[in-house]
C-alpha positions as CSV (number, residue, x, y, z in Angstrom):
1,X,101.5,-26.6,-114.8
2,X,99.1,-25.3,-117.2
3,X,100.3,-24.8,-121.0
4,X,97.2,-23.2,-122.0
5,X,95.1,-21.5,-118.9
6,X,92.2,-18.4,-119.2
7,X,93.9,-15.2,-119.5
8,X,91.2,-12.8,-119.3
9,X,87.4,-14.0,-118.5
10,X,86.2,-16.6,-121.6
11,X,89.7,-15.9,-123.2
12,X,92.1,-18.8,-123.2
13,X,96.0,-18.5,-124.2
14,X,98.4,-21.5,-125.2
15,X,98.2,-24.4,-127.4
16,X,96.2,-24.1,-130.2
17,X,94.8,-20.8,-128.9
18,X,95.1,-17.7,-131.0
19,X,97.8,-15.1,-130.3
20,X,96.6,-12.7,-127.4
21,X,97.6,-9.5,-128.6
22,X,98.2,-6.7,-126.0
23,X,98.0,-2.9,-126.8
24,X,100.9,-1.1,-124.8
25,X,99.2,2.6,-124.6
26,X,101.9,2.8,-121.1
27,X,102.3,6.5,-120.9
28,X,101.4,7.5,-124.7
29,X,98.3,8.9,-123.7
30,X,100.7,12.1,-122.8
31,X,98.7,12.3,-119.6
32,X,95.2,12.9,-121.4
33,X,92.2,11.0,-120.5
34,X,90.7,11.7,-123.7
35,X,93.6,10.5,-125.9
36,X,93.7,7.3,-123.4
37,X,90.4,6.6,-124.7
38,X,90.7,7.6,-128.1
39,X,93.8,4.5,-128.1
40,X,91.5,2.3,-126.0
41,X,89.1,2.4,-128.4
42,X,91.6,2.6,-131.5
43,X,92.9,-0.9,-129.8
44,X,89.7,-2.4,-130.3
45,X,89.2,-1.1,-133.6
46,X,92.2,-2.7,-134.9
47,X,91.3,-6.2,-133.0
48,X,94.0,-6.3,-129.9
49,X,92.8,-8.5,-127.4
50,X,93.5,-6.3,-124.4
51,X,95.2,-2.8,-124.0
52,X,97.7,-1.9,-121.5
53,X,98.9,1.4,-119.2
54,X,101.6,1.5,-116.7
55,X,100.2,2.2,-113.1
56,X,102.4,3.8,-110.2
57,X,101.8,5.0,-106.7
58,X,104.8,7.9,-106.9
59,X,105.4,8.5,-103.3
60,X,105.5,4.9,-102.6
61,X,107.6,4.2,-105.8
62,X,110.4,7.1,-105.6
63,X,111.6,8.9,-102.8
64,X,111.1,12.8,-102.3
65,X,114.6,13.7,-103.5
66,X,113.7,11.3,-106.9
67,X,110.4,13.2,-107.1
68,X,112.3,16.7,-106.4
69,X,115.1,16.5,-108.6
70,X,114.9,18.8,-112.3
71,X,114.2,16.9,-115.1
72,X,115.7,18.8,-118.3
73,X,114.7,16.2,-121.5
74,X,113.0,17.0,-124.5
75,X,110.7,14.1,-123.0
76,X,109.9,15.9,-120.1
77,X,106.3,17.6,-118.9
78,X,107.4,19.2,-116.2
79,X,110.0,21.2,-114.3
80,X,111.1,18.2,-111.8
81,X,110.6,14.2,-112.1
82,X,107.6,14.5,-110.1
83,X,106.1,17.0,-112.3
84,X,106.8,15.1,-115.0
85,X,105.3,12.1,-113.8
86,X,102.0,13.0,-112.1
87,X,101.6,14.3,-115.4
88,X,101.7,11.2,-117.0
89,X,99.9,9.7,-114.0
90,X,96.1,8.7,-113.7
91,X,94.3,9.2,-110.6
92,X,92.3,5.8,-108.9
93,X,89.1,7.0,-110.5
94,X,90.1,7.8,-114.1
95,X,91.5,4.0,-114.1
96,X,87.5,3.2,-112.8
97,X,86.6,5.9,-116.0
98,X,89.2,4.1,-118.2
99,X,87.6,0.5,-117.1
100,X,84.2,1.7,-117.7
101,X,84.9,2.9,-121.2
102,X,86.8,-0.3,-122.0
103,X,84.1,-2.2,-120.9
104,X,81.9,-0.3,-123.2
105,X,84.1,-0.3,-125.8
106,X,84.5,-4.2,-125.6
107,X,88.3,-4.8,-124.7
108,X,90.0,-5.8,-121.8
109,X,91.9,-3.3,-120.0
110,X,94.9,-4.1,-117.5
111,X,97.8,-2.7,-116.3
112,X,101.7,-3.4,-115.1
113,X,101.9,-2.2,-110.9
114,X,104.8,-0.6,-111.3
115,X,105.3,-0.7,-107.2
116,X,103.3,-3.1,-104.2
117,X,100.9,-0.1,-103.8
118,X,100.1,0.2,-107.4
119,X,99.7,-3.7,-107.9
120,X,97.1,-3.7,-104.8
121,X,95.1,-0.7,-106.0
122,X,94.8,-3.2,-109.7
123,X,94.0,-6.3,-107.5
124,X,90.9,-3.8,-106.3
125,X,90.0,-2.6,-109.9
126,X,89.8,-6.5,-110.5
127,X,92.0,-6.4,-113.5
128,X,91.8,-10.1,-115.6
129,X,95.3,-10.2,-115.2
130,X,98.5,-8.6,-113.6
131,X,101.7,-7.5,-115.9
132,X,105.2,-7.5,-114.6
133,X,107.7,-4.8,-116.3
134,X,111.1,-5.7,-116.8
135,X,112.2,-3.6,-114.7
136,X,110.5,-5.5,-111.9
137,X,111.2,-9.0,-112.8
138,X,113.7,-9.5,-110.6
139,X,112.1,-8.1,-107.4
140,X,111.1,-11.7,-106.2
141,X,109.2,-10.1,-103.1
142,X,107.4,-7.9,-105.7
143,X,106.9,-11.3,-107.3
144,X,105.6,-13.9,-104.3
145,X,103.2,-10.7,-103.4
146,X,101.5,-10.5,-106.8
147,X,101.5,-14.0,-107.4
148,X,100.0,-14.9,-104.0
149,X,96.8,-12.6,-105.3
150,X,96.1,-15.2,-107.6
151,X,95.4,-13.4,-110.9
152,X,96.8,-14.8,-114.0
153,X,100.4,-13.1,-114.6
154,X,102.4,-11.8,-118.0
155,X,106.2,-11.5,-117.0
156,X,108.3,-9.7,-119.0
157,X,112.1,-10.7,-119.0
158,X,113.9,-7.8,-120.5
159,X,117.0,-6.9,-118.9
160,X,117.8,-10.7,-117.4
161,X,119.6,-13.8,-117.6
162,X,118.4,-17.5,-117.5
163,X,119.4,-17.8,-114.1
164,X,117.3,-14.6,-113.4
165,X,114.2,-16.3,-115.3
166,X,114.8,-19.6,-113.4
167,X,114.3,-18.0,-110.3
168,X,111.2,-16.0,-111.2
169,X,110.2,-19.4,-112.7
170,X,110.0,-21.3,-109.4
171,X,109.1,-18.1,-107.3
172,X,105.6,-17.7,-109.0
173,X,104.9,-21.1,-109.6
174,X,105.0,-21.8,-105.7
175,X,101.9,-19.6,-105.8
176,X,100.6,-19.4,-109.3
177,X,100.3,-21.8,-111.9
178,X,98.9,-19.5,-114.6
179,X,101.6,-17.3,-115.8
180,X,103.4,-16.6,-119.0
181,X,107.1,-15.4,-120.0
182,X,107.5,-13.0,-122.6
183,X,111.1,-12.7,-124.5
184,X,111.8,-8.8,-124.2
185,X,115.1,-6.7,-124.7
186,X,114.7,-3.5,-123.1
187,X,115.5,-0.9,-125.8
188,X,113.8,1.7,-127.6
189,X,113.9,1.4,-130.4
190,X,115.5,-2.0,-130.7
191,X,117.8,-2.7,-133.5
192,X,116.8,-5.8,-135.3
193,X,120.4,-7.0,-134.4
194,X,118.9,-7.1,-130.9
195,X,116.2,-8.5,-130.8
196,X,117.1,-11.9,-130.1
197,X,114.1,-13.9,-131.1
198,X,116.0,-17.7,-130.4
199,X,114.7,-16.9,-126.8
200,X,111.8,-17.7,-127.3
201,X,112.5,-21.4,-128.6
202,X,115.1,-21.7,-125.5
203,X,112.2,-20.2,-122.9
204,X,110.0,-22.8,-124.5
205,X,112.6,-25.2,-123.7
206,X,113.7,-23.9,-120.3
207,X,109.8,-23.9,-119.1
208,X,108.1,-26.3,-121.1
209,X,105.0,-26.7,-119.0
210,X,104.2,-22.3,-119.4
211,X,103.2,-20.4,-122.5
212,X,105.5,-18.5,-123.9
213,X,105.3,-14.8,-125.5
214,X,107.1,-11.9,-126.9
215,X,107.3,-8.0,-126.6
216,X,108.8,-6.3,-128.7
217,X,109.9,-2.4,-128.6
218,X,111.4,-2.6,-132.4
219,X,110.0,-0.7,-135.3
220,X,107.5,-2.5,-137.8
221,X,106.0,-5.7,-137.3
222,X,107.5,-8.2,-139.6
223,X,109.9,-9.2,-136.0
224,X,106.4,-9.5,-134.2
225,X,105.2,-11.8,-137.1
226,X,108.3,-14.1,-136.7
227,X,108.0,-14.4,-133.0
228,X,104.3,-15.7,-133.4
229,X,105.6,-18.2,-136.2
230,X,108.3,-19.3,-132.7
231,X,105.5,-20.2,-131.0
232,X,104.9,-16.7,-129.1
233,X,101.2,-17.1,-127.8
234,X,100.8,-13.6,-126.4
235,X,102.5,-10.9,-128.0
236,X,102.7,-7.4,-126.6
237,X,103.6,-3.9,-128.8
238,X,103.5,-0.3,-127.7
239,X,101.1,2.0,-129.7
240,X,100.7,5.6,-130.4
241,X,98.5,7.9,-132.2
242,X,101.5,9.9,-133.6
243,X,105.1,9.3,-133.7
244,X,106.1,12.3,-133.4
245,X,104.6,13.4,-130.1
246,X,106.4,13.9,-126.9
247,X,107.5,10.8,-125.5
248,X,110.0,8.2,-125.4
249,X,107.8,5.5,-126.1
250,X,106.6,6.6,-129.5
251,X,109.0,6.1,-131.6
252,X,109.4,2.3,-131.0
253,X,105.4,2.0,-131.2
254,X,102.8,1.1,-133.9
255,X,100.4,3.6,-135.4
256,X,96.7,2.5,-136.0
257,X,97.9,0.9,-139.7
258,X,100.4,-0.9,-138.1
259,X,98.6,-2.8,-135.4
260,X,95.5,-3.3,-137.8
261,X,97.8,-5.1,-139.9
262,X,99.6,-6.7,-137.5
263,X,96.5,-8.2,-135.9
264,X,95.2,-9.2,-139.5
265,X,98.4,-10.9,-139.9
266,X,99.1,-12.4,-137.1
């Protein structure tokens, strides 16, 4: 097992290799592929490796009555989940725009497959590498699939145990040797209380022969900072072009100052 491997095309993680720094834009592009670029370029700007959005194939995702059901938050952009959602939700050729105008821009662009469909459509776009939300670490079918495409992998581990992690350990690994494990508590914001950086030390224990990495969802970056000084060799934050915008992902996300800093000081 690799503890360095190529990430992205020319781009090695691990070992001596700089921190990869990933620019979560997710869903703060409030459904505007204009403001998507705007951040994708602000990313590169700031000196992020790679940025980041969250892609879904809704109807293969939720069911109807998910889609169907009123969704009454101050978060919301529409009148039912579904509304609110394909609001937020790129078509297959914006993600080709998106691509293009990273590719432009100079920054790599990838995204986490929120469902099968979503991963297979990103296998097509020929993405460098695949991310794995939290929320779909511990689908291990979801796992052998995308790890059986053979693209380098970024798995967060929010919301699990060890014995969680263990599994997803050997259930890529049977498949896919390059792959990483990023410490991750799945609040936003997270209280520093929470954050529970001595993770990463007993991941890079656990699974000595794979990089290890952080992603963090708390405000500021001085937590960011101490999880590269750990040993985190990819580190991923959320950013955001204002705080205050519509959106639960804002306020636990790093404005343009913040990431330029936190790239200079990383």
């Amino acid at each position: 097992m690799p503890l360095t491997f190529e990430l992205c095309p020319g781009r090695m993680i691990g070992g001596e290799h700089p921190c990869f720094i990933i620019a979560e834009i997710g869903q703060n592009h409030q459904g505007d592929i204009e403001i998507a670029k705007k951040m994708i370029k602000v990313a590169k700007d700031c000196g992020a490796d790679c940025v980041k959005f969250q892609k879904s194939e809704l109807e293969h995702r939720f069911t109807n009555k998910a889609l169907a059901r009123p969704y009454v938050s101050k978060n919301s952009f529409g009148k039912t989940y579904g509304d609110h959602k394909r609001h937020l939700e790129f078509s297959h050729d914006q993600y080709r725009e998106l691509q293009e105008y990273a590719e432009e821009v100079g920054i790599f662009l990838t995204a986490s497959g929120m469902d099968e469909k979503a991963v297979d459509f990103l296998h097509e776009l020929n993405v460098p590498f695949f991310k794995v939300a939290s929320a779909d670490t511990n689908n291990l079918p979801y796992l052998e699939k995308t790890a059986k495409k053979g693209r380098p992998m970024v798995v967060s581990s929010g919301m699990q145990n060890m014995e969680t992690m263990r599994q997803v350990y050997e259930t890529v690994k049977k498949h896919n040797l390059n792959f990483t494990i990023l410490q991750c508590t799945s609040a936003y914001p997270l209280a520093p209380e929470n954050v529970n950086l001595r993770m990463i030390t007993e991941y890079q224990k656990e699974f000595p022969d794979i990089p290890i990495g952080y992603s963090g969802h708390e405000s500021g970056i001085e937590i960011s900072l101490a999880a590269v000084a750990l040993g985190a060799k990819v580190l991923e934050r959320h950013i955001t072009l204002d705080k205050t915008w519509k959106g639960s992902d804002h306020e636990a996300s790093l404005d343009p100052g913040e990431l330029a800093e936190l790239v200079r000081s990383v």
